[in-house]
C-alpha positions, -999 to +999 in steps of 0.1 A: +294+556-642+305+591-640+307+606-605+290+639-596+296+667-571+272+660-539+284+690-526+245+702-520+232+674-504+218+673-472+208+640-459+215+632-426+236+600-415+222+571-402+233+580-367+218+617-371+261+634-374+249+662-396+227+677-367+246+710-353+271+711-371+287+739-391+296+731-428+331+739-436+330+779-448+300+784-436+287+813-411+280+799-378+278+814-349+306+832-329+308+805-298+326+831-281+336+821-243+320+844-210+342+868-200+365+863-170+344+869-132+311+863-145+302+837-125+310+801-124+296+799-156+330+812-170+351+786-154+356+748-170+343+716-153+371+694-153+371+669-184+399+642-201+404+670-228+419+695-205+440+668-188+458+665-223+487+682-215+497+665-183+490+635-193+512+632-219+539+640-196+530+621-169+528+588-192+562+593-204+574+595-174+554+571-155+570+543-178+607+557-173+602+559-134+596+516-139+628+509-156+663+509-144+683+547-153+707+527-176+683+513-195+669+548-203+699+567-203+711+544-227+682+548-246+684+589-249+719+580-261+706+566-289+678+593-297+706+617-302+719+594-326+692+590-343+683+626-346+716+632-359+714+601-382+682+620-395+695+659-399+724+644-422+706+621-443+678+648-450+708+677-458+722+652-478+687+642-497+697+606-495+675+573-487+688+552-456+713+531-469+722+493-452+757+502-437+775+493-413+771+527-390+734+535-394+721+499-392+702+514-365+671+532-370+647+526-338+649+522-300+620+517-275+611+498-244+595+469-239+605+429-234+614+402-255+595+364-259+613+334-252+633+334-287+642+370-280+656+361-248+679+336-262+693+361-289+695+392-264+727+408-255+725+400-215+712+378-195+672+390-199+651+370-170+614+365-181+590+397-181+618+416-181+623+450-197+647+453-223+664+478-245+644+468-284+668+482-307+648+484-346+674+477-374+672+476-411+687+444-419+696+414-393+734+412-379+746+397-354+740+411-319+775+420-316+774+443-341+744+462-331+765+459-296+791+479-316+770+502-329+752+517-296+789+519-282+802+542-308+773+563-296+764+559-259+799+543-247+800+503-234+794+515-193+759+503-197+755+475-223+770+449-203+737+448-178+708+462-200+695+429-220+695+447-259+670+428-282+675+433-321+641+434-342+649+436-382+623+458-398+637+470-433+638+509-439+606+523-421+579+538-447+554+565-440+530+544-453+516+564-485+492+544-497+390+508-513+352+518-520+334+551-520+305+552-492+282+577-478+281+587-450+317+578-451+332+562-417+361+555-402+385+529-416+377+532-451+403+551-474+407+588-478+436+613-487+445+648-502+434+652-538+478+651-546+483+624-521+474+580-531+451+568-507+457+567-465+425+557-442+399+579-425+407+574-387+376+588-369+359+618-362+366+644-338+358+682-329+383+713-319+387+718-282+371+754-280+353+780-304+351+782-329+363+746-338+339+729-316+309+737-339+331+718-365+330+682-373+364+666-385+383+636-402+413+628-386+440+612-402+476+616-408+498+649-418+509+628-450+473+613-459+452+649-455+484+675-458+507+659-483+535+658-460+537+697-454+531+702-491+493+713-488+475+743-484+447+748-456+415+748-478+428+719-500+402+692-516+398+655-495+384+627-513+369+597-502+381+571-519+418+586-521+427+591-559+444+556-554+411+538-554+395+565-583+384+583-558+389+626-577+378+660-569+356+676-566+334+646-570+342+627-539+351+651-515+343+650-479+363+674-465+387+703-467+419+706-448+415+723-413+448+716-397+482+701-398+509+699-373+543+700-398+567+672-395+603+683-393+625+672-416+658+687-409+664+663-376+639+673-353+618+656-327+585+651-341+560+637-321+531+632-346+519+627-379+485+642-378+456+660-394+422+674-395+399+673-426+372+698-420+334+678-431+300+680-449+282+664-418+259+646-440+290+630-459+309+613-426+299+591-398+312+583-361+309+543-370+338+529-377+338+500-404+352+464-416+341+439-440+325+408-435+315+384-461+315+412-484+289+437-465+302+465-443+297+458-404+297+490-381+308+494-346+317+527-323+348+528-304+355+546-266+365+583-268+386+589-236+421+573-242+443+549-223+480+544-224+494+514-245+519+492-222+537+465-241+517+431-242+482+451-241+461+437-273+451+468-300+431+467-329+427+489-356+404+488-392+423+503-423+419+510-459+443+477-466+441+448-444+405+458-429+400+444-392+433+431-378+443+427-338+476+428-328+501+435-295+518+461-283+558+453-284+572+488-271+568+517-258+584+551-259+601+545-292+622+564-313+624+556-351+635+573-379+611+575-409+614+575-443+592+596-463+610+596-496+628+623-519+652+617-492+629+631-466+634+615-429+611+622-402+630+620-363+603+607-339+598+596-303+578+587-279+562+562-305+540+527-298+552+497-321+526+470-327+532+432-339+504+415-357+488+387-343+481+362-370+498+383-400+505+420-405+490+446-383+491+467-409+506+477-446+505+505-469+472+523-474+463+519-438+481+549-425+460+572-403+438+543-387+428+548-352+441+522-330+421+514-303+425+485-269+409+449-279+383+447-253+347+459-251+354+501-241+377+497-276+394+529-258+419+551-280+454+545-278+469+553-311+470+570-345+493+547-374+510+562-393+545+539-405+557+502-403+582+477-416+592+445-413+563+431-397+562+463-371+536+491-371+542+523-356+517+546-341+515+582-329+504+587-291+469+591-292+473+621-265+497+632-284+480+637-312+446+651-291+470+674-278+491+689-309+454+692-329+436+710-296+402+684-305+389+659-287+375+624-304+338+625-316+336+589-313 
């Protein structure tokens, strides 16, 4: 049956999300802030939001404070090779190759299970942190021994306990049902892009985005990976799963932060999708038995720490938990057309029970496996078996909005 523009309808979600809210173009009011010495009324109460900032640094270097400085000197070693790794393969428009000098695409902290422990390069005692290196096919551990050395010299690598984790070439991951109000989980994209997942909802920081009510996602799901224009048609389902404008769409683009591609440290692969109230909802959503179930997540974040159990609901695998196995990574990630993207301060994620994630479920919101279900990430790539996820303070942070959650 033929789909038709709902772009005048007004009905209200079940959880009442259309109420106060301006539709995207539309007039609202000004919001402007009170001038400066007009009372306290012009000052801020203090509020996670405004934290942002600090606590982005602060978590970074709360978890380097913890670890032994050749363990993370070694470790900023290999980001510089890794950024350089990225700057020459994108010059050169060229796909990672398996060779025997860029086997190494990843580096993070965390600590290695009882396997690991056998296969790591020093003696690693248990509970233990340890250097993960991510490769793209398995060698031996010399090798990847070898291959830090060229880079970051053989001083260290005789007392920092190196684990090897296999994880192919690293995809931005680019890839079911059309609902209404549409919540989070369920797939979404730009009208040029396949089909990525609907994260959440949130709301700009300070007028006059805080009268708006947004879809966030990833920069390669909503913004085509830099190749979009502000204004630009988002469709629920993504034109993967049939979903087409102007018939489905939900949203428009509000915001992107651009992912460099020439070797620079990006942080996050983020976007905002600016709504139809009436055509989103704060739920987020898995299936059961064939019929959607609905639950709410926390809005204030919390830092992942390897071990800590995550979930996250995605346009592909639905409902999956899984465990942190790093923090503070580095990766580089393929976007095709011999685009890589350099980032750091990434969270990796092993599924528990199968894959934490696979194509199509880029943009989820990844959230702690307890009953707050508090922020902690925003998926964007994997490999391999390994998910990788943006910072969820990060992300807060580089869009200036706070989660509507």
């Amino acid at each position: 049956m033929a789909k038709r523009p709902r772009r005048d309808q007004q009905d209200s979600g079940a959880d009442g999300t259309s109420q106060g809210f301006e539709k995207p173009g539309g007039n609202g009011g000004s919001g402007a802030n009170p001038e400066p010495g007009r009372g306290t009324s012009a000052f801020e109460a203090p509020s996670d939001e405004a934290m942002g900032a600090e606590a982005v640094a602060s978590e970074s270097a709360a978890i380097e404070a913890e670890l032994h400085p050749d363990i993370v000197a070694l470790k900023r070693e290999i980001d510089g090779m890794l950024a350089g790794n990225a700057r020459i393969a994108t010059e050169a428009a060229a796909i990672q190759d398996v060779d025997a000098s860029c086997n190494i695409i990843g580096a993070g902290f965390g600590s290695g299970d009882a396997r690991a422990a056998a296969e790591a390069s020093a003696n690693l005692l248990p509970g233990e942190p340890a250097l993960i290196v991510y490769t793209i096919e398995k060698v031996p551990t010399e090798h990847v021994v070898a291959e830090i050395a060229s880079a970051a010299g053989t001083q260290a690598l005789s007392t920092v306990p190196v684990i090897q984790v296999p994880v192919g070439i690293v995809d931005a991951y680019p890839h079911r049902m059309r609902m209404r109000p549409a919540p989070g989980g369920i797939s979404v994209a730009h009208f040029k892009v396949t089909a990525g997942t609907l994260g959440c909802l949130c709301i700009g920081a300070k007028a006059p985005r805080n009268n708006r009510l947004m879809i966030l996602s990833n920069n390669h799901v909503l913004a085509n990976s830099n190749g979009a224009s502000l204004g630009d048609c988002i469709c629920q389902p993504g034109p993967a799963d049939a979903g087409s404008c102007p018939a489905d769409q939900i949203a428009i683009l509000e915001m992107f932060v651009p992912i460099n591609f020439s070797g620079g440290i990006n942080y996050v692969d983020c976007a905002t999708g600016w709504a139809w109230p009436d055509r989103v909802r704060r739920e987020l959503m898995y299936l059961s038995g064939g019929s959607p179930v609905f639950f709410r997540v926390g809005s204030a974040p919390v830092a992942a720490a390897p071990g800590m159990i995550v979930g996250k609901t995605g346009r592909t695998t639905q409902l999956r938990q899984g465990r942190v196995s790093a923090v503070n990574v580095t990766v580089n990630v393929n976007y095709g057309s011999g685009r890589i993207g350099h980032f750091r301060d990434q969270i990796a994620i092993t599924g528990i029970g199968g894959d934490f994630s696979l194509g199509g479920d880029s943009g989820s919101l990844i959230w702690q496996w307890d009953a707050a279900r508090r922020p902690v990430g925003l998926l964007f790539a994997g490999g391999g078996g390994t998910t990788f996820g943006n910072r969820i303070t990060r992300v807060l942070q580089a869009l200036d909005v706070a989660l509507y959650t």
